[in-house]
N, CA, C and O atoms as CSV, one atom per row, in Angstrom:
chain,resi,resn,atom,element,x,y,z
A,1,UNK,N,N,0.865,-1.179,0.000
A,1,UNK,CA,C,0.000,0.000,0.000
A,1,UNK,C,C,0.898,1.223,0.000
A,1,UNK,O,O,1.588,1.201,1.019
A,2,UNK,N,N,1.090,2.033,-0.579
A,2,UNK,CA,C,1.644,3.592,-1.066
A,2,UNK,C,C,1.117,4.584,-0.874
A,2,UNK,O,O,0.030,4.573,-1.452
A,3,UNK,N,N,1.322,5.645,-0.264
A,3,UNK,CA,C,1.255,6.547,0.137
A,3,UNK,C,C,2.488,7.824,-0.328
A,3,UNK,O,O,3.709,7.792,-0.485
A,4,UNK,N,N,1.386,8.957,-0.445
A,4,UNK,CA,C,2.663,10.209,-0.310
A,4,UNK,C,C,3.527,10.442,0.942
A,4,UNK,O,O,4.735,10.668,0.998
A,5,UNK,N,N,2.374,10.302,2.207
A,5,UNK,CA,C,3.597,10.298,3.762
A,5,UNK,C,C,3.498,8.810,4.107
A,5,UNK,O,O,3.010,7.822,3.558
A,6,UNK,N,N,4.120,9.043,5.175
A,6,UNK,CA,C,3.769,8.068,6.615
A,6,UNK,C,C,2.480,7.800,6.524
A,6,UNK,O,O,1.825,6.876,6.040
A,7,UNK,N,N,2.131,9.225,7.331
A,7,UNK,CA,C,0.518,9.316,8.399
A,7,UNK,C,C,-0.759,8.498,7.121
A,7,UNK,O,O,-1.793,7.839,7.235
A,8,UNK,N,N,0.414,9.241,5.507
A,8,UNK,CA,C,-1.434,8.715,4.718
A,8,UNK,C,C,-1.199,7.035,4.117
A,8,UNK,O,O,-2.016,6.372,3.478
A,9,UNK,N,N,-0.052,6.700,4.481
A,9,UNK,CA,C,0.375,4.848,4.176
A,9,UNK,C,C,-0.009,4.111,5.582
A,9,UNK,O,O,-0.138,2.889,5.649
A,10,UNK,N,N,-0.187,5.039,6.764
A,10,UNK,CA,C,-0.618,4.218,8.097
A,10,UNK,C,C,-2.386,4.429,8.249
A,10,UNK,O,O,-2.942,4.054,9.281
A,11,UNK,N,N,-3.219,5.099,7.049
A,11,UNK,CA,C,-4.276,5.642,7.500
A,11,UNK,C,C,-5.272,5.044,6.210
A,11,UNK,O,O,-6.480,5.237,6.073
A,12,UNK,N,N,-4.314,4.227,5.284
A,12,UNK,CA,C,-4.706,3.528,4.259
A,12,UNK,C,C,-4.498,2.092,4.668
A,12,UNK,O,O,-4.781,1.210,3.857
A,13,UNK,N,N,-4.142,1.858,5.568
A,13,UNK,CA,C,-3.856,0.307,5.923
A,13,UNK,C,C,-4.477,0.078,7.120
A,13,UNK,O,O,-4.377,-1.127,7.354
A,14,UNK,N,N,-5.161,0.726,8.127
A,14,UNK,CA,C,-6.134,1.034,8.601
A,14,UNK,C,C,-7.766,0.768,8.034
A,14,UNK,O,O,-8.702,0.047,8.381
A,15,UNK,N,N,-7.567,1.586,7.173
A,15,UNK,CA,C,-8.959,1.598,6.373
A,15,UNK,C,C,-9.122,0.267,5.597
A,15,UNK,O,O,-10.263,-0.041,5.253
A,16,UNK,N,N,-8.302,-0.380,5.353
A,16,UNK,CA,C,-7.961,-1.969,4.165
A,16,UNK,C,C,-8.375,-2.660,5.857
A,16,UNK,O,O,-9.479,-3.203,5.890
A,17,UNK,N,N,-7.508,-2.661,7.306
A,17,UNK,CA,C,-8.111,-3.419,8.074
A,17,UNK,C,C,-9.342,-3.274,8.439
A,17,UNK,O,O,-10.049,-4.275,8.551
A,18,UNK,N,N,-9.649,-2.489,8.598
A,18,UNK,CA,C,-11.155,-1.858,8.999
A,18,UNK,C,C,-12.084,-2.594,8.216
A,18,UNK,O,O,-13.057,-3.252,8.585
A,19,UNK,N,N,-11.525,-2.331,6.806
A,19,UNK,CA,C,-12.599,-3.146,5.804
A,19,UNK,C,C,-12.365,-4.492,6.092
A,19,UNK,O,O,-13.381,-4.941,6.623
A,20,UNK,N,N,-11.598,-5.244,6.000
A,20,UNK,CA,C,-11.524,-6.708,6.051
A,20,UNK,C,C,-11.842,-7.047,7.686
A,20,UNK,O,O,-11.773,-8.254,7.919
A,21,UNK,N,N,-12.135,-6.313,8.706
A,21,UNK,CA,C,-12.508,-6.837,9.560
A,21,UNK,C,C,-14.031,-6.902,9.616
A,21,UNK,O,O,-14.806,-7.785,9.982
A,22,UNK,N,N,-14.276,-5.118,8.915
A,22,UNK,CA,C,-15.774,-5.424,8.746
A,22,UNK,C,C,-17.012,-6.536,8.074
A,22,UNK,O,O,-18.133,-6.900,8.429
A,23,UNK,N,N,-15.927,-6.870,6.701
A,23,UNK,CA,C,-16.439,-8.255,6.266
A,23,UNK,C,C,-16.431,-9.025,6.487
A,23,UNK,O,O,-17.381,-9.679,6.056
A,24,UNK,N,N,-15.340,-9.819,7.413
A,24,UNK,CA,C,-14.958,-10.793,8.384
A,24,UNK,C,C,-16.715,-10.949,9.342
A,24,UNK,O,O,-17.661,-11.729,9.235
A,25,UNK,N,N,-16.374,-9.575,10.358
A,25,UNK,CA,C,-17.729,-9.401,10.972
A,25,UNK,C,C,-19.196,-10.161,10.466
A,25,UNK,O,O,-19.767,-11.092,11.035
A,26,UNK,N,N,-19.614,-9.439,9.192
A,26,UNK,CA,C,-20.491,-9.278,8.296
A,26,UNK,C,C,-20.512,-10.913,8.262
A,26,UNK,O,O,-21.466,-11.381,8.884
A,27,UNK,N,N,-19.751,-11.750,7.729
A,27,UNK,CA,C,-19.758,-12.964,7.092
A,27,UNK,C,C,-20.252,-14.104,8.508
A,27,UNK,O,O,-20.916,-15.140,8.477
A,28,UNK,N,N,-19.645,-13.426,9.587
A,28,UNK,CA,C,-19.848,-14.276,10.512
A,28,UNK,C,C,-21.128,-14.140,11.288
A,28,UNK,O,O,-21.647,-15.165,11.729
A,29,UNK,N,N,-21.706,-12.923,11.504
A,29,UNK,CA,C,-23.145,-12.584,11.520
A,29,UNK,C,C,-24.214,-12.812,10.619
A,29,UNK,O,O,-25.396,-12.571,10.865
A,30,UNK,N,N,-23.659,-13.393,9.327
A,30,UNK,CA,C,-24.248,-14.085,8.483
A,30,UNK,C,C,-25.263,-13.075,7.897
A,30,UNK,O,O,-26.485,-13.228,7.917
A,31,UNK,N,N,-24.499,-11.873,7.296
A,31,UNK,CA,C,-24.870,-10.498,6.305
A,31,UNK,C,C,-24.199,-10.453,5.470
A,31,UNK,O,O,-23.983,-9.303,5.088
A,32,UNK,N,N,-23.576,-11.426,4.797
A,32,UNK,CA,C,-22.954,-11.687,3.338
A,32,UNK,C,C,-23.065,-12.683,3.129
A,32,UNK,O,O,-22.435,-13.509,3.790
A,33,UNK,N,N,-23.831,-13.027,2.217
A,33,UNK,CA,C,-23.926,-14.778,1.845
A,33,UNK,C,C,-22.687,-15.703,1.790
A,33,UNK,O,O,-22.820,-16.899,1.528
């Protein structure tokens, strides 16, 4: 993941975990087929 700084390569890999935890979540609450 690439970024122009730091703060926006630590705030983009964040957001990629965020998402994959949220679907993780989702899948296991059984809100994504």
């Amino acid at each position: 993941i690439g970024g122009a700084s730091e703060a926006e390569v630590g705030e983009k890999k964040d957001r990629v975990t965020d998402a994959l935890n949220a679907t993780k979540a989702a899948v296991e609450e059984g809100i994504v087929p």
